[in-house]
PDB file of N, CA, C and O in Angstrom, chain B, residues numbered from 101:
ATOM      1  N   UNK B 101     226.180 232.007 283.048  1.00  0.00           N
ATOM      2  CA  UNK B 101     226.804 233.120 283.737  1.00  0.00           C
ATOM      3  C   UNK B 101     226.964 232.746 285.203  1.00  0.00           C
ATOM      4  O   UNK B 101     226.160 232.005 285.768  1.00  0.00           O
ATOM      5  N   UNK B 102     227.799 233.166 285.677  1.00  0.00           N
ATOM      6  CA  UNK B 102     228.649 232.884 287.063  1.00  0.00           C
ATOM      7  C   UNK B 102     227.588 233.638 287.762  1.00  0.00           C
ATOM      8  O   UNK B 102     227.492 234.807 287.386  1.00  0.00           O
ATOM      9  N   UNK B 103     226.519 233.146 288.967  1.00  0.00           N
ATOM     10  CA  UNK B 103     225.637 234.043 289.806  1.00  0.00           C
ATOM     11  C   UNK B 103     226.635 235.312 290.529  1.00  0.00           C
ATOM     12  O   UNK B 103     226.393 236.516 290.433  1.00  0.00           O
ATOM     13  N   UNK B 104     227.743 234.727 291.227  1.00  0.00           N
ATOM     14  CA  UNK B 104     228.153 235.764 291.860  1.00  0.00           C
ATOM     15  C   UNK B 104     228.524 236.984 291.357  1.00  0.00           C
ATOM     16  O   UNK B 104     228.316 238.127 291.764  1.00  0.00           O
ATOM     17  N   UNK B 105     229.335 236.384 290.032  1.00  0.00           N
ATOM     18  CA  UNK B 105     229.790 238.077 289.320  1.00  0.00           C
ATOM     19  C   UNK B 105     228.739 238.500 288.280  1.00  0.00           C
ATOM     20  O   UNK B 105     228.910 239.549 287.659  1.00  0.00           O
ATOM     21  N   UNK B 106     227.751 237.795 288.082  1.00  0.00           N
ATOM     22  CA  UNK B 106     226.223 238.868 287.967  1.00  0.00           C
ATOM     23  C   UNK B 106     226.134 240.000 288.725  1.00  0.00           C
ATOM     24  O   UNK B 106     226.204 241.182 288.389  1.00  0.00           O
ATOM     25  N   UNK B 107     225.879 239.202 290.391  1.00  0.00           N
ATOM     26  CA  UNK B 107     225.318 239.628 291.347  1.00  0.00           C
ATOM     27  C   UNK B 107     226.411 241.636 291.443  1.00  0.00           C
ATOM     28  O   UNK B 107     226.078 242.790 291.712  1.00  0.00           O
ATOM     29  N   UNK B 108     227.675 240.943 291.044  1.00  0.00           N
ATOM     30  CA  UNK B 108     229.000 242.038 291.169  1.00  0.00           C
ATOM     31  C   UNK B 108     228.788 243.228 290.702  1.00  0.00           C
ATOM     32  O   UNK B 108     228.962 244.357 291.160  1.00  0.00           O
ATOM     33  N   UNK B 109     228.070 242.488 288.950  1.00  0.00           N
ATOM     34  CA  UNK B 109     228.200 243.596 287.764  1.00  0.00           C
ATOM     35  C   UNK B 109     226.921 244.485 288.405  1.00  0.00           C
ATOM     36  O   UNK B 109     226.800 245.709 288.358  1.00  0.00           O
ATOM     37  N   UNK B 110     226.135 243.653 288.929  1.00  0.00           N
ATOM     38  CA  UNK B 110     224.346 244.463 289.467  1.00  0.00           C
ATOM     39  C   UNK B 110     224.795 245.251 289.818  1.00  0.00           C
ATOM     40  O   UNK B 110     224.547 246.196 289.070  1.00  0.00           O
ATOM     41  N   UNK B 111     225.703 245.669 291.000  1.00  0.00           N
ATOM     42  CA  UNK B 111     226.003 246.247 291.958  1.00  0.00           C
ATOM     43  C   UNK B 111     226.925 247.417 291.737  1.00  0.00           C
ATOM     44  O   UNK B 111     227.148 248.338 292.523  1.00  0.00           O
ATOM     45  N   UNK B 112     227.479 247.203 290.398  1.00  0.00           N
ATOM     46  CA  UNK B 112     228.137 248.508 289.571  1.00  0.00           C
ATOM     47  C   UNK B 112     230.158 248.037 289.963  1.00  0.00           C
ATOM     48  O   UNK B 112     231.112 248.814 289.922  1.00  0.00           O
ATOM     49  N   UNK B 113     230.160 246.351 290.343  1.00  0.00           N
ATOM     50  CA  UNK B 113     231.935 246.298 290.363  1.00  0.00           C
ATOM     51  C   UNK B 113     232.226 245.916 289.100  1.00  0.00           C
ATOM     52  O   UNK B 113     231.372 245.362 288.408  1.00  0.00           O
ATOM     53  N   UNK B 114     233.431 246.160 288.665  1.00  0.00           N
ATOM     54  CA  UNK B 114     233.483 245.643 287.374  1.00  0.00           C
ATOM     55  C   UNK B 114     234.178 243.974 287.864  1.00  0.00           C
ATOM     56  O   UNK B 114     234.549 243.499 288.938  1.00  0.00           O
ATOM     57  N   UNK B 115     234.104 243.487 286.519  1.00  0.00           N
ATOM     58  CA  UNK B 115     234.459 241.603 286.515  1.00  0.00           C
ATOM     59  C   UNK B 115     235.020 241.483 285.612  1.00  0.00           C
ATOM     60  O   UNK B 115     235.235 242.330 284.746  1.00  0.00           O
ATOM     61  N   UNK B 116     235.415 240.207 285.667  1.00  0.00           N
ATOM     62  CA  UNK B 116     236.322 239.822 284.472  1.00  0.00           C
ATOM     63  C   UNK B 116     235.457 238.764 283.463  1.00  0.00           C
ATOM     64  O   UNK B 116     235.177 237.649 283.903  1.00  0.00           O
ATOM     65  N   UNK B 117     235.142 239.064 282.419  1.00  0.00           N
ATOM     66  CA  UNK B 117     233.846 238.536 281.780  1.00  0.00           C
ATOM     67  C   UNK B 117     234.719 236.993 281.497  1.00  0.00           C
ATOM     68  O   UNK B 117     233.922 236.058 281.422  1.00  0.00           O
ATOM     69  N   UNK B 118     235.919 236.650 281.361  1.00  0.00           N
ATOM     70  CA  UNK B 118     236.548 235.986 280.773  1.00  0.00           C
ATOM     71  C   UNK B 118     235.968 234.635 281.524  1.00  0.00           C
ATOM     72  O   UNK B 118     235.544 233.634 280.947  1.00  0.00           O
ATOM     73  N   UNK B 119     236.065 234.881 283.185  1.00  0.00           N
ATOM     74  CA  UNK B 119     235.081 234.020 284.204  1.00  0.00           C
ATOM     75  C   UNK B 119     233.971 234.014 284.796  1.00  0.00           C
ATOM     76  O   UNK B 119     233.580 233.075 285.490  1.00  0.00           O
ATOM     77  N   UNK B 120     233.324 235.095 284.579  1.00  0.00           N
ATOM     78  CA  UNK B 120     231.824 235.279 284.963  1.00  0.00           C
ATOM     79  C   UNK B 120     231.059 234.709 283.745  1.00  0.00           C
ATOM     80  O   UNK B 120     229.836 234.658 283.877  1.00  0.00           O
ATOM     81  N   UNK B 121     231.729 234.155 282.269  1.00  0.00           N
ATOM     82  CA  UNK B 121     230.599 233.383 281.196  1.00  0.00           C
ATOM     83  C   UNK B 121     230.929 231.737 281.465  1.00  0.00           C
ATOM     84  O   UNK B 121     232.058 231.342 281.756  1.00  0.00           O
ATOM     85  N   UNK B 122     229.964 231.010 281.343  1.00  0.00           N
ATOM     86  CA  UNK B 122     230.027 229.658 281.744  1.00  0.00           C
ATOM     87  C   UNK B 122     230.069 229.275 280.031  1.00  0.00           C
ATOM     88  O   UNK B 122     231.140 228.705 279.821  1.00  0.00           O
ATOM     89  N   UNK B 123     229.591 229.349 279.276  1.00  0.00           N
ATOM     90  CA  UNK B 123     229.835 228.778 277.759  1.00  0.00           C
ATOM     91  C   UNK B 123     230.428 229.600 276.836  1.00  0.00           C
ATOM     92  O   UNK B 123     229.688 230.545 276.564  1.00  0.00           O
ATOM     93  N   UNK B 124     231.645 229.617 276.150  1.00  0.00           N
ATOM     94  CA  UNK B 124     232.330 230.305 275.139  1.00  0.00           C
ATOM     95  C   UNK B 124     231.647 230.076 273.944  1.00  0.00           C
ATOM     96  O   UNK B 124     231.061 228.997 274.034  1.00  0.00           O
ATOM     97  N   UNK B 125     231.452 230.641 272.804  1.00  0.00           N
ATOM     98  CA  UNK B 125     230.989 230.581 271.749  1.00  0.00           C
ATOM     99  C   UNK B 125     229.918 231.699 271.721  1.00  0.00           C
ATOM    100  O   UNK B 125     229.529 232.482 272.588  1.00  0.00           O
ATOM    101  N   UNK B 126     229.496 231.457 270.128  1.00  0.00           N
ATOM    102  CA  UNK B 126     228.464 232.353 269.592  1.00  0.00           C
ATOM    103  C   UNK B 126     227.235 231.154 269.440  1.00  0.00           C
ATOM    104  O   UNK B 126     227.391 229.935 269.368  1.00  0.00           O
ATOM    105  N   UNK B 127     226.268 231.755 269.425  1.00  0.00           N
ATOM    106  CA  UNK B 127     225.189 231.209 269.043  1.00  0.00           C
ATOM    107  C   UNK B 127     224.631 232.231 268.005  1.00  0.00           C
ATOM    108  O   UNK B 127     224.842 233.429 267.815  1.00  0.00           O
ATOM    109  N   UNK B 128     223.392 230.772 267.068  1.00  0.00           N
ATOM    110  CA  UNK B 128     222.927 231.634 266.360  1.00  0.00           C
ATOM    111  C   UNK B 128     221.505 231.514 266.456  1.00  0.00           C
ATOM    112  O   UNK B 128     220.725 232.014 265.646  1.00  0.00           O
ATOM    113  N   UNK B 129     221.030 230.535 267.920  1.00  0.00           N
ATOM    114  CA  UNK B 129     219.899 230.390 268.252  1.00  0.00           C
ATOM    115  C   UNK B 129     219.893 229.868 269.739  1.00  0.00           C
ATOM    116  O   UNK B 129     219.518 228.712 269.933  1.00  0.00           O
ATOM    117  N   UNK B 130     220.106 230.295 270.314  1.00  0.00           N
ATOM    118  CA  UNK B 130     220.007 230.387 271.959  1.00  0.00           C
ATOM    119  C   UNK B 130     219.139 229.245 272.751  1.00  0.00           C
ATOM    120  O   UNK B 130     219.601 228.328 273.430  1.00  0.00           O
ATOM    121  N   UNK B 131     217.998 229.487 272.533  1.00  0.00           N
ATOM    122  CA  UNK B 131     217.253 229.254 272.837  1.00  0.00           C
ATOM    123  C   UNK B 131     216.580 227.902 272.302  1.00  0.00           C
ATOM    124  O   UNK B 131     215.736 227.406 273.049  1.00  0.00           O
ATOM    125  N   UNK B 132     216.918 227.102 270.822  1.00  0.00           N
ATOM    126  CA  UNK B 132     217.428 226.112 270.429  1.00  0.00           C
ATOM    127  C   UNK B 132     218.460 225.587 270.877  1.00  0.00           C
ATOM    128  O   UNK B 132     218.314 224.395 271.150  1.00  0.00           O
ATOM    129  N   UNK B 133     219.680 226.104 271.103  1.00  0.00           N
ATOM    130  CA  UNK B 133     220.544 225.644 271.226  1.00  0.00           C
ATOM    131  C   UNK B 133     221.642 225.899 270.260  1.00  0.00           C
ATOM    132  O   UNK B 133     222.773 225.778 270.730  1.00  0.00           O
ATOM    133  N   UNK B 134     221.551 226.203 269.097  1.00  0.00           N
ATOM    134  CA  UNK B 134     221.769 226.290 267.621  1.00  0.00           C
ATOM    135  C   UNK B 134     223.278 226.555 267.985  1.00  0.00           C
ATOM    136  O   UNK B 134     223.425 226.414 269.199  1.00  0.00           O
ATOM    137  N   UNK B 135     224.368 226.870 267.389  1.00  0.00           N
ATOM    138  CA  UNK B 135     225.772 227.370 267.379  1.00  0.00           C
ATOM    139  C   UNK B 135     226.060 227.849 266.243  1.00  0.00           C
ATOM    140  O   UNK B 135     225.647 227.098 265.359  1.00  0.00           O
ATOM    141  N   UNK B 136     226.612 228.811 265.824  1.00  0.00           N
ATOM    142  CA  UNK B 136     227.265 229.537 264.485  1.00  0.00           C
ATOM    143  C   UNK B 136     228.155 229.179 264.478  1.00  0.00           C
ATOM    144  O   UNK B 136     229.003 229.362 265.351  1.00  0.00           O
ATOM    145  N   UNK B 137     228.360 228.048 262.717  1.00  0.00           N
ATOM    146  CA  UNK B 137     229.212 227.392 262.207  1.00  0.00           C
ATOM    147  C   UNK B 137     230.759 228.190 262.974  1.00  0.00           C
ATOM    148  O   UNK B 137     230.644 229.379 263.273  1.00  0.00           O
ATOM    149  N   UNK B 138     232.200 227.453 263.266  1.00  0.00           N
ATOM    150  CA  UNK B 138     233.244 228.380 263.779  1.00  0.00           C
ATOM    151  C   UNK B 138     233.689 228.809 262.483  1.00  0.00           C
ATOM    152  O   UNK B 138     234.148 229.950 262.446  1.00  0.00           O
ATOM    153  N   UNK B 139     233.662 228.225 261.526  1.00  0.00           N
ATOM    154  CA  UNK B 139     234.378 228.942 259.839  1.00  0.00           C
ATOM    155  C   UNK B 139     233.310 230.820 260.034  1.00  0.00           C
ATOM    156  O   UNK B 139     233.901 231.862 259.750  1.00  0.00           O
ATOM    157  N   UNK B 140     232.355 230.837 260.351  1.00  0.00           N
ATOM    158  CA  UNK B 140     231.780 232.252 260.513  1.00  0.00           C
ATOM    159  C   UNK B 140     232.063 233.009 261.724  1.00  0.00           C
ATOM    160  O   UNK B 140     231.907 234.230 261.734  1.00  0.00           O
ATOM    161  N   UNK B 141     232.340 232.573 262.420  1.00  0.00           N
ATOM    162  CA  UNK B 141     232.844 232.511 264.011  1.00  0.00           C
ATOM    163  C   UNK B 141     233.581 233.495 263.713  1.00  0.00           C
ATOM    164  O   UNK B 141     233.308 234.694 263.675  1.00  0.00           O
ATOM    165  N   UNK B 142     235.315 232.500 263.325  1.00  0.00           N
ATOM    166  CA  UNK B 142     236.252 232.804 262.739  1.00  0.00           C
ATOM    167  C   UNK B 142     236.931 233.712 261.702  1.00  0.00           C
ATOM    168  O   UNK B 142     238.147 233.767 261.521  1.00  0.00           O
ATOM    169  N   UNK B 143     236.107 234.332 261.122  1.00  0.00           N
ATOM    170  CA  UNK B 143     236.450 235.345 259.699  1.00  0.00           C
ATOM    171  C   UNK B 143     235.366 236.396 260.486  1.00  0.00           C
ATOM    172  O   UNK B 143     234.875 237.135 259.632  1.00  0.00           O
ATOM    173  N   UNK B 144     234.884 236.670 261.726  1.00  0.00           N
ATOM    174  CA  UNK B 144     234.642 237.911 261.456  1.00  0.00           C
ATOM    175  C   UNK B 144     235.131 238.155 262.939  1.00  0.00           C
ATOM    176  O   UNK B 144     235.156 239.296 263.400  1.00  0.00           O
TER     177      UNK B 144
END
């Protein structure tokens, strides 16, 4: 996540999430690292 437009959303501005997320995707374990296959991604 982008510090500054954290700092934005804290503060009650709205952002554009599209550039305030630094990695696109789903995960299905974070904290591993893990990623949810894109075929599951994808169909829902």
């Amino acid at each position: 996540v982008d510090p500054r437009a954290a700092q934005e959303y804290k503060e009650g501005s709205d952002i554009d999430w599209e550039d305030a997320i630094a990695a696109d995707g789903i995960w299905s374990n974070s904290a591993k690292g893990d990623r949810s296959p894109d075929i599951l991604v994808n169909n829902t």
